[in-house]
C-alpha positions in Angstrom: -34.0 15.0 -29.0 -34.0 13.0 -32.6 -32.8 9.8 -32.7 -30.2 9.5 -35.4 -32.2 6.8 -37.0 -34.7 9.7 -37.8 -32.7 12.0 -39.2 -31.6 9.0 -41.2 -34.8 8.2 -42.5 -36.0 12.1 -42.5 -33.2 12.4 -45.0 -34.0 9.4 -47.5 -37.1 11.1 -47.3 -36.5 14.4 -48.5 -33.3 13.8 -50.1 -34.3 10.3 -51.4 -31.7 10.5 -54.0 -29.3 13.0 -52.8 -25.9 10.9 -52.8 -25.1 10.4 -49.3 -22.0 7.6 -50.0 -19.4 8.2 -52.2 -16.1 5.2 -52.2 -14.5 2.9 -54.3 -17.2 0.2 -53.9 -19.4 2.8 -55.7 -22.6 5.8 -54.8 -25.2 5.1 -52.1 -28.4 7.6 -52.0 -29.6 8.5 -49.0 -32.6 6.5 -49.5 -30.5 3.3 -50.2 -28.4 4.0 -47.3 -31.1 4.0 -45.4 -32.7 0.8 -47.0 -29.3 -1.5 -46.5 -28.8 0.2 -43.1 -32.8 -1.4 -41.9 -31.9 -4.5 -44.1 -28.6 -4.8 -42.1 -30.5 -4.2 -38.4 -33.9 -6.6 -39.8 -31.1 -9.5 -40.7 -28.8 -9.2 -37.4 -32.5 -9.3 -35.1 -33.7 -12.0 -37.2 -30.8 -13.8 -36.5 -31.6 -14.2 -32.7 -29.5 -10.9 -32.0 -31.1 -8.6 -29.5 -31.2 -4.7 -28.8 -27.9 -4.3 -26.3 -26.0 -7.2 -27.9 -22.5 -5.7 -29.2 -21.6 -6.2 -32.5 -18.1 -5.9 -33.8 -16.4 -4.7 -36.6 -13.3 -5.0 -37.8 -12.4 -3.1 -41.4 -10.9 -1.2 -43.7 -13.3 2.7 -44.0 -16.1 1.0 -46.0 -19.6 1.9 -46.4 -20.3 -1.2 -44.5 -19.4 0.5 -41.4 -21.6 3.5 -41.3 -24.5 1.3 -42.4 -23.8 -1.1 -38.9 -23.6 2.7 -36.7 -26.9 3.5 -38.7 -28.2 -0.4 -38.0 -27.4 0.6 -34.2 -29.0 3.5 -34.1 -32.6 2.7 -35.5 -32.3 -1.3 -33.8 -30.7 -1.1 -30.2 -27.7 -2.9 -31.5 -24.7 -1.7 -30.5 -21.6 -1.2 -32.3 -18.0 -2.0 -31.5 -15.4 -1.2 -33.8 -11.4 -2.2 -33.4 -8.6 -0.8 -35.6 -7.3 -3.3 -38.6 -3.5 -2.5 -36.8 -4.8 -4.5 -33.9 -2.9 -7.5 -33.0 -5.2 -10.7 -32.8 -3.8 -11.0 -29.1 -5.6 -7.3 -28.2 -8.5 -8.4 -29.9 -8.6 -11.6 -27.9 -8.2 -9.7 -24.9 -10.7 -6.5 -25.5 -13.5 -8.7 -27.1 -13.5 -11.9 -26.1 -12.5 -11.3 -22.1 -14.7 -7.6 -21.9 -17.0 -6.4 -24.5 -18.1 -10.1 -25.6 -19.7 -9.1 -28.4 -22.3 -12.2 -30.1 -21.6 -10.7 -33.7 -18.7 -9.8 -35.1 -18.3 -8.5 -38.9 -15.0 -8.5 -40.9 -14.1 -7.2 -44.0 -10.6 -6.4 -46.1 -7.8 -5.3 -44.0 -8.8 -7.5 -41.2 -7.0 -10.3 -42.7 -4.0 -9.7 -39.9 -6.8 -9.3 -37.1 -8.3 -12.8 -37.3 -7.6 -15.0 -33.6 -9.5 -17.0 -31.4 -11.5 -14.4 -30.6 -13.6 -14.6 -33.7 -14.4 -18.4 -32.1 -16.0 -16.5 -29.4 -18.8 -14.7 -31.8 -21.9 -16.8 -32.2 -22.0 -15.0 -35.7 -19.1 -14.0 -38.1 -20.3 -12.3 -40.7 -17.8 -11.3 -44.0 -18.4 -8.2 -45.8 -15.0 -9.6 -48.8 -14.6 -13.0 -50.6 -11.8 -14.6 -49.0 -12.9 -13.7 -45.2 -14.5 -16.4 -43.2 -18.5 -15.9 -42.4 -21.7 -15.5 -43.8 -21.6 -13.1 -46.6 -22.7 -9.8 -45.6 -25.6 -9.9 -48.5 -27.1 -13.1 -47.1 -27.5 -11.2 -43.9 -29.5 -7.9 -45.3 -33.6 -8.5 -45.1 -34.7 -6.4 -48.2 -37.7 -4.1 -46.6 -36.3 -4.2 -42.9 -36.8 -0.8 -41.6 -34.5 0.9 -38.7 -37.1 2.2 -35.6 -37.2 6.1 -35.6 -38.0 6.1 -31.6 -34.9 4.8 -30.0 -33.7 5.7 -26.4 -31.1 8.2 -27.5 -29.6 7.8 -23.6 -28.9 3.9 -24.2 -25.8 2.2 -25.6 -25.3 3.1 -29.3 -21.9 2.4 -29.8 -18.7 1.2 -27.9 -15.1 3.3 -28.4 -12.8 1.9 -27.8 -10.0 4.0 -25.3 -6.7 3.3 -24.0 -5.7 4.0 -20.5 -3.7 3.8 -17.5 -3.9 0.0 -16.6 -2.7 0.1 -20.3 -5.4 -2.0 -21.5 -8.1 -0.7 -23.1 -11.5 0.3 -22.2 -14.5 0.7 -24.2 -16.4 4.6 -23.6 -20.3 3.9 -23.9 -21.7 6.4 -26.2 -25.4 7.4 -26.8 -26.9 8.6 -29.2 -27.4 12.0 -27.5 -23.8 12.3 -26.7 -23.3 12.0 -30.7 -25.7 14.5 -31.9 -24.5 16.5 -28.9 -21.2 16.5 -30.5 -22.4 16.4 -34.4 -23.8 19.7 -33.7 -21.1 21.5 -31.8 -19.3 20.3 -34.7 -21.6 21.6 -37.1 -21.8 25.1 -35.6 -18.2 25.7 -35.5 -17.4 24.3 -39.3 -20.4 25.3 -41.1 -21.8 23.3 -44.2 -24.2 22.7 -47.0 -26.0 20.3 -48.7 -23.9 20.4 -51.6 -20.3 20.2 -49.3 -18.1 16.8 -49.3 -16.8 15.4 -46.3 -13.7 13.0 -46.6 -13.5 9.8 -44.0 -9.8 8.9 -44.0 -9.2 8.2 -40.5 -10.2 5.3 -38.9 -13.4 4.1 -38.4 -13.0 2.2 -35.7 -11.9 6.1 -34.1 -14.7 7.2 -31.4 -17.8 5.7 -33.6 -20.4 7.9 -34.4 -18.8 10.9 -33.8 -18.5 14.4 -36.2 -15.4 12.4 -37.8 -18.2 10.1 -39.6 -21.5 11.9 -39.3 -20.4 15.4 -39.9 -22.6 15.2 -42.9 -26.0 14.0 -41.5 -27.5 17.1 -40.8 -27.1 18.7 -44.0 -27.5 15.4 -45.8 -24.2 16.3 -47.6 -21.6 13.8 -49.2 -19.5 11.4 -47.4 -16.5 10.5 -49.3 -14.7 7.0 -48.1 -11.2 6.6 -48.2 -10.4 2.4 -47.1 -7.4 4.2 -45.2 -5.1 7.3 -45.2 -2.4 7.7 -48.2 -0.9 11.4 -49.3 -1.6 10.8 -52.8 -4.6 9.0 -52.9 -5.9 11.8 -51.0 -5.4 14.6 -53.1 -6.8 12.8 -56.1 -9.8 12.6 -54.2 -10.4 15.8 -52.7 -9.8 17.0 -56.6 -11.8 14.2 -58.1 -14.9 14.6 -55.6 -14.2 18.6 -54.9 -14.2 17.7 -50.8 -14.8 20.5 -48.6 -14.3 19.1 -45.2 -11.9 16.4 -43.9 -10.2 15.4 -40.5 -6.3 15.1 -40.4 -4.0 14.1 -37.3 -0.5 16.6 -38.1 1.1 13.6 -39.1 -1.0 13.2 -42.1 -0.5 17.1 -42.5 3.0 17.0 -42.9 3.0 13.5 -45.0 0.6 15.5 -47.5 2.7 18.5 -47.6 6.1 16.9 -48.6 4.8 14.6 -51.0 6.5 15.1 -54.1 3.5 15.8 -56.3 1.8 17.9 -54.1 1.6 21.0 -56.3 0.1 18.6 -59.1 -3.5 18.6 -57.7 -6.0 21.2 -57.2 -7.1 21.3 -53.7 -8.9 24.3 -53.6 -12.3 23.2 -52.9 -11.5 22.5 -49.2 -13.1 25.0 -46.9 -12.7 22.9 -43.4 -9.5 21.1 -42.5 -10.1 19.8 -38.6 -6.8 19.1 -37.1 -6.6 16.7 -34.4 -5.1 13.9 -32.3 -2.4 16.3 -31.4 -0.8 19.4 -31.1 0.0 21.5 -34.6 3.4 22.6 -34.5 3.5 26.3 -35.7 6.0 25.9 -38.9 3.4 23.0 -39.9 0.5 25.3 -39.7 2.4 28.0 -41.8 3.6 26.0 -44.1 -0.1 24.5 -44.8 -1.6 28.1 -44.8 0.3 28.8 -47.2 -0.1 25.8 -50.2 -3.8 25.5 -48.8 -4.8 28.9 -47.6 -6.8 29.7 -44.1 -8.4 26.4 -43.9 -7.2 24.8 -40.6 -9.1 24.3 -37.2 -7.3 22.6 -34.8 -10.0 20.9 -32.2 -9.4 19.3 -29.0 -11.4 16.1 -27.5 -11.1 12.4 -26.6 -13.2 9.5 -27.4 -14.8 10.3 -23.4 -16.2 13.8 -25.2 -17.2 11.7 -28.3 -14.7 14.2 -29.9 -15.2 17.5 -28.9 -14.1 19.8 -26.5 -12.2 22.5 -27.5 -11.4 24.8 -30.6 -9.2 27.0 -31.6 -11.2 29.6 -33.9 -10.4 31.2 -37.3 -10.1 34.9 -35.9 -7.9 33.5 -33.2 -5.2 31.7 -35.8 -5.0 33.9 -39.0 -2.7 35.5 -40.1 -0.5 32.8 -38.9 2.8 34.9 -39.1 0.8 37.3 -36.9 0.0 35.1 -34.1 2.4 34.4 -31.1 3.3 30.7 -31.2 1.5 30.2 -28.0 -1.2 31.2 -29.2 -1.1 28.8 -32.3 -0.3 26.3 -29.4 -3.2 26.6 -27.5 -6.4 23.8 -27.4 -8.7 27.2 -27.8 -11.9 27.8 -26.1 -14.5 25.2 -25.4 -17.0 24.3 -28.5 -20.4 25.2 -28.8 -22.2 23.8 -26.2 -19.5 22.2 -24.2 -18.4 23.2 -20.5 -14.5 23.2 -19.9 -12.7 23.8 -16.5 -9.3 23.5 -15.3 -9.1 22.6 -11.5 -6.4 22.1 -9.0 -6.5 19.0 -6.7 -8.9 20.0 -4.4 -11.1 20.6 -7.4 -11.0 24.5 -7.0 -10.5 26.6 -10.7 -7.0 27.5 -11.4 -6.2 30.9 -11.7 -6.2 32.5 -15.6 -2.9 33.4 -15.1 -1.0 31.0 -17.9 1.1 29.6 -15.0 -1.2 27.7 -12.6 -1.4 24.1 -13.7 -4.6 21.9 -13.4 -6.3 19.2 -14.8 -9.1 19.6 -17.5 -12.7 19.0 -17.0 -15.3 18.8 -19.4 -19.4 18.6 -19.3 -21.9 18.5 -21.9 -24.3 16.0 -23.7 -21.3 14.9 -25.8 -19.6 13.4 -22.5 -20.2 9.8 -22.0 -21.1 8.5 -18.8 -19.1 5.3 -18.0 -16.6 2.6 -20.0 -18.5 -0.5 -20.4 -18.4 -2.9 -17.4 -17.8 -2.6 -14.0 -14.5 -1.3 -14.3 -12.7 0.9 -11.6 -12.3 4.1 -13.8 -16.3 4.5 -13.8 -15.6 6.0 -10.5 -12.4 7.7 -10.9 -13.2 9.6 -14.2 -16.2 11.2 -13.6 -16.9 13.7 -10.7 -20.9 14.3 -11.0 -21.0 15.1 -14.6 -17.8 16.6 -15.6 -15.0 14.3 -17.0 -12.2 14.2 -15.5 -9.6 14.0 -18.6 -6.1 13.7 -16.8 -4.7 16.4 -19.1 -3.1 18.9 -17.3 -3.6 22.8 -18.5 -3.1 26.0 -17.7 -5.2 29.3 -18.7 -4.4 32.4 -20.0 -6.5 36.2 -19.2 -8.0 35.7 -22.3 -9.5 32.2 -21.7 -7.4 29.7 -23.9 -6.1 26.7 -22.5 -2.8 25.5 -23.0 -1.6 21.6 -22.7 1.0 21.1 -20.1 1.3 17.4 -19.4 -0.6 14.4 -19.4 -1.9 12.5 -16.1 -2.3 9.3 -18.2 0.6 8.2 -19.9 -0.9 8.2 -23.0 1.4 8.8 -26.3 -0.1 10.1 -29.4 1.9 8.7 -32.3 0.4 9.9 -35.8 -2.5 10.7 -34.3 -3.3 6.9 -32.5 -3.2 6.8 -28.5 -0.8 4.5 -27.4 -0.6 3.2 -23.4 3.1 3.5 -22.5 1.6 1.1 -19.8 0.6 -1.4 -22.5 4.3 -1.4 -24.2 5.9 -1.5 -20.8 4.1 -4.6 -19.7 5.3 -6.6 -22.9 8.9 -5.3 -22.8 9.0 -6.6 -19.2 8.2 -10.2 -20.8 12.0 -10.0 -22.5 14.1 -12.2 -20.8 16.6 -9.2 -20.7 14.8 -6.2 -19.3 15.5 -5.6 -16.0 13.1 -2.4 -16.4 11.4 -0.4 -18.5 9.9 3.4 -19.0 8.2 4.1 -21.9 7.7 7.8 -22.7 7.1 9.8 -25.9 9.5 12.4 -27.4 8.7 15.0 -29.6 8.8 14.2 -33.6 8.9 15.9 -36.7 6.4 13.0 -38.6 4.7 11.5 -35.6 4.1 14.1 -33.3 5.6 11.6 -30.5 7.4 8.5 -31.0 7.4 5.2 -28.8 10.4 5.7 -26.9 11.6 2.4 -24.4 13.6 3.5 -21.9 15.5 -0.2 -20.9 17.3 -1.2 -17.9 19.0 -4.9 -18.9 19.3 -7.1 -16.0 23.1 -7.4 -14.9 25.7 -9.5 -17.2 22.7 -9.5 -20.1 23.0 -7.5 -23.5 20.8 -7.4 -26.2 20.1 -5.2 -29.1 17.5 -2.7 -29.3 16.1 -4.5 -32.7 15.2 -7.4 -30.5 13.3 -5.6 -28.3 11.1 -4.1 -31.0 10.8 -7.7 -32.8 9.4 -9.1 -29.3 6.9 -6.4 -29.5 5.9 -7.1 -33.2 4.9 -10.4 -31.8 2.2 -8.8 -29.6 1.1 -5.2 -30.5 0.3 -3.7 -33.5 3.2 -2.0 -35.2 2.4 1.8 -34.3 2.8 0.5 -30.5 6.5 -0.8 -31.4 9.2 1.2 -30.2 10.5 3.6 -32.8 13.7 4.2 -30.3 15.4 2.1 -27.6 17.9 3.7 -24.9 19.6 1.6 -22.9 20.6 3.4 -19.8 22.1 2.4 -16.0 18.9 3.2 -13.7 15.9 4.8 -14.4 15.3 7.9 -12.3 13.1 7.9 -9.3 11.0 9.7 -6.8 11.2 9.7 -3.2 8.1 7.4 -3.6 9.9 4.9 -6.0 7.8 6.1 -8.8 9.9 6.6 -11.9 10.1 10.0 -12.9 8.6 10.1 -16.4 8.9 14.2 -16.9 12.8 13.9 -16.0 13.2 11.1 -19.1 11.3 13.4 -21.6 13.3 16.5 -20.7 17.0 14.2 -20.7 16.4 13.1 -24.3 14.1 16.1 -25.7 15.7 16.9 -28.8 
């Protein structure tokens, strides 16, 4: 298999100046992405850094980031991006107590991000004025060249994952799981040299995956957004005539009920990837119809670099012709990918639509282990399918449906959030006695935060409170968006509370 380094490289060759980078900051070729990406990787080993050392980044979407994955991938480096909505706390915790990374880069929208855990980096390197570091241009070695034969089985970059002991872990990813995925990718949204793809999702979102290298094959356009707003995105997909883009529904629905929505021609986009969540059916329709037939919801998880499942043109349109469970189903595996649903004795459920199981996946896109020695390395993996605690059925036909979750894992607006994670700050209030935290269906966010509280006896408070002591440590799409005080939580014979009974008691 290629490395991506020479695909890089086999690109600034033949499409040497083919735009390849398109953002505020201004055009990159494919031959000067190249260049700054060895520059970058020549600097950092110069430095002292070796091949395995973990770099991180924290950022806004800037070109800067795809030139470190690039850097990584021709170098041995490897990358490890956080969100800019991380609290400096989380940071502190996933960097400087487990991925220990001896470089860490910043750059605008990080300004909220900086801790103690920058301390920890032997090297702090700032991409904007204002940040603290050496400047990202005294770092680049004009004429440093990225290696074309890498390992594509090592390290290449670090994704970072949430879980069930509610901290996160970070999903090792190769090379070949990326270009595993890149090409399932590929093959089910087809593209051209000449096509646009829009980043407006967050980089730090399973790096080097389709969601940023979609493009690499066909040395087509990447178009950066620094971050996701309705507007701001239409005036570019018009201005740069994007074909492709990734959306969480949340984003869908923001873009559709923007007030100027009918002011911009959008009709260049062929390939609208919906993830992160479920598409609810009046959603879809309503998109069909300003947009036309351009949607694809896809299925996957940072553990499948991304990939997993589609659900396919001929299987969607005409909308208003499709049952809703249909239109609610994850689809059929992607090219290239494995998918089973298994009961607990690991036996394949019947395709009846009824018999629940949990999902397993296989393929070159599926990483191996979370970095460290961490207990999940033997609990999520059974040979080499992943074991991705979602429960499904399957239908005669062969298309899986999502019935619950295993993990307790809430996607709000298209971001994993660890109930576990919320639960353990909430239980630092002086007044919470104790604490579920589920997620409930919603219009904007797909699923809210929801607390479920329990005060200790004689204690009140007020549910503002609660979120404000959360503020304090998690990054605000983590806080709450609804407190309910109730009497008792509800519990199994076990003493385990009963999760499934809060969703359905305050569904709706």
């Amino acid at each position: 298999m290629s490395s991506i380094a020479r695909i890089l490289l086999n690109n600034a060759r033949h499409h040497a100046n083919g735009t390849a980078v398109e953002s505020q900051r201004g055009t990159l070729t494919w031959s000067q992405l190249a260049a700054r990406a060895g520059a970058l990787a020549t600097g950092l080993l110069e430095r002292g850094i070796h091949p395995g050392d973990r770099v991180a980044i924290v950022a806004a979407n800037c070109p800067e980031i795809l030139e470190l994955v690039y850097a990584c991938a021709g170098s041995g480096l490897i990358a490890a991006p956080a969100g800019i909505r991380s609290h400096p706390e989380e940071l502190r915790r996933y960097f400087s107590q487990y991925i220990k990374p001896r470089v860490a880069i910043i750059g605008a929208g990080a300004e909220s991000c900086l801790g103690s855990w920058l301390d920890d980096c032997e090297l702090v390197v700032s991409i904007d004025p204002g940040l603290p570091g050496v400047p990202y241009a005294d770092v680049l070695v004009e004429g440093g060249r990225l290696s074309e034969d890498m390992d594509v089985d090592a390290p290449f970059t670090i994704g970072q994952t949430s879980g069930t002991t509610g901290l996160p872990k970070g999903a090792v990813i190769t090379q070949r799981n990326a270009l595993s995925s890149i090409m399932s990718f590929v093959a089910e949204n087809p593209s051209q040299t000449t096509d646009a793809h829009l980043i407006q999702f967050p980089m730090s979102a399973v790096p080097g995956s389709p969601g940023q290298l979609f493009p690499l094959p066909k040395a087509a356009r990447t178009v950066l957004l620094p971050r996701y707003e309705p507007k701001l995105c239409m005036e570019t997909i018009e201005r740069y005539r994007v074909t492709h883009t990734v959306v969480a529904p949340t984003m869908l629905h923001d873009l559709l009920h923007h007030p100027d929505v009918d002011r911009y021609d959008l009709s260049s986009l062929r390939g609208v990837i919906v993830g992160a969540a479920p598409v609810p059916k009046k959603l879809l329709q309503e998109a069909v119809d300003r947009l036309g037939e351009v949607f694809v919801p896809m299925y996957g998880m940072t553990e499948s670099t991304g990939t997993a499942c589609v659900l396919r043109r001929p299987d969607m349109y005409p909308v208003a012709a499709q049952p809703e469970r249909r239109l609610r189903s994850l689809g059929k595996p992607t090219a290239g990918i494995e998918v089973r649903v298994v009961d607990d004795e690991g036996a394949d459920v019947p395709w009846d639509g009824a018999s629940m199981g949990e999902i397993l996946v296989r393929g070159d896109n599926v990483v191996r282990r979370y970095w460290g020695d961490l207990p999940e390395n033997k609990d999520t993996w059974t040979g080499e399918w992943l074991r991705t605690g979602d429960v499904a059925t399957v239908d005669a036909d062969g298309y899986l449906y999502m019935a619950d979750r295993k993990k307790d894992i809430i996607i709000s607006g298209g971001t994993n959030v660890s109930s576990v994670e919320v639960e353990e700050v909430l239980r630092t209030h002086p007044a919470v006695d104790q604490v579920a935290v589920i997620g409930l269906t919603d219009e904007r966010w797909g699923e809210a935060v929801t607390a479920v509280v329990v005060l200790k006896e004689a204690v009140s408070v007020e549910a503002k409170d609660l979120q404000d002591h959360c503020r304090q440590q998690l990054s605000g799409v983590k806080v709450p968006k609804r407190v309910i005080f109730i009497g008792a939580l509800p519990l199994s014979d076990a003493g385990k509370i009963l999760k499934r009974e809060l969703r359905r008691q305050y569904a709706g």
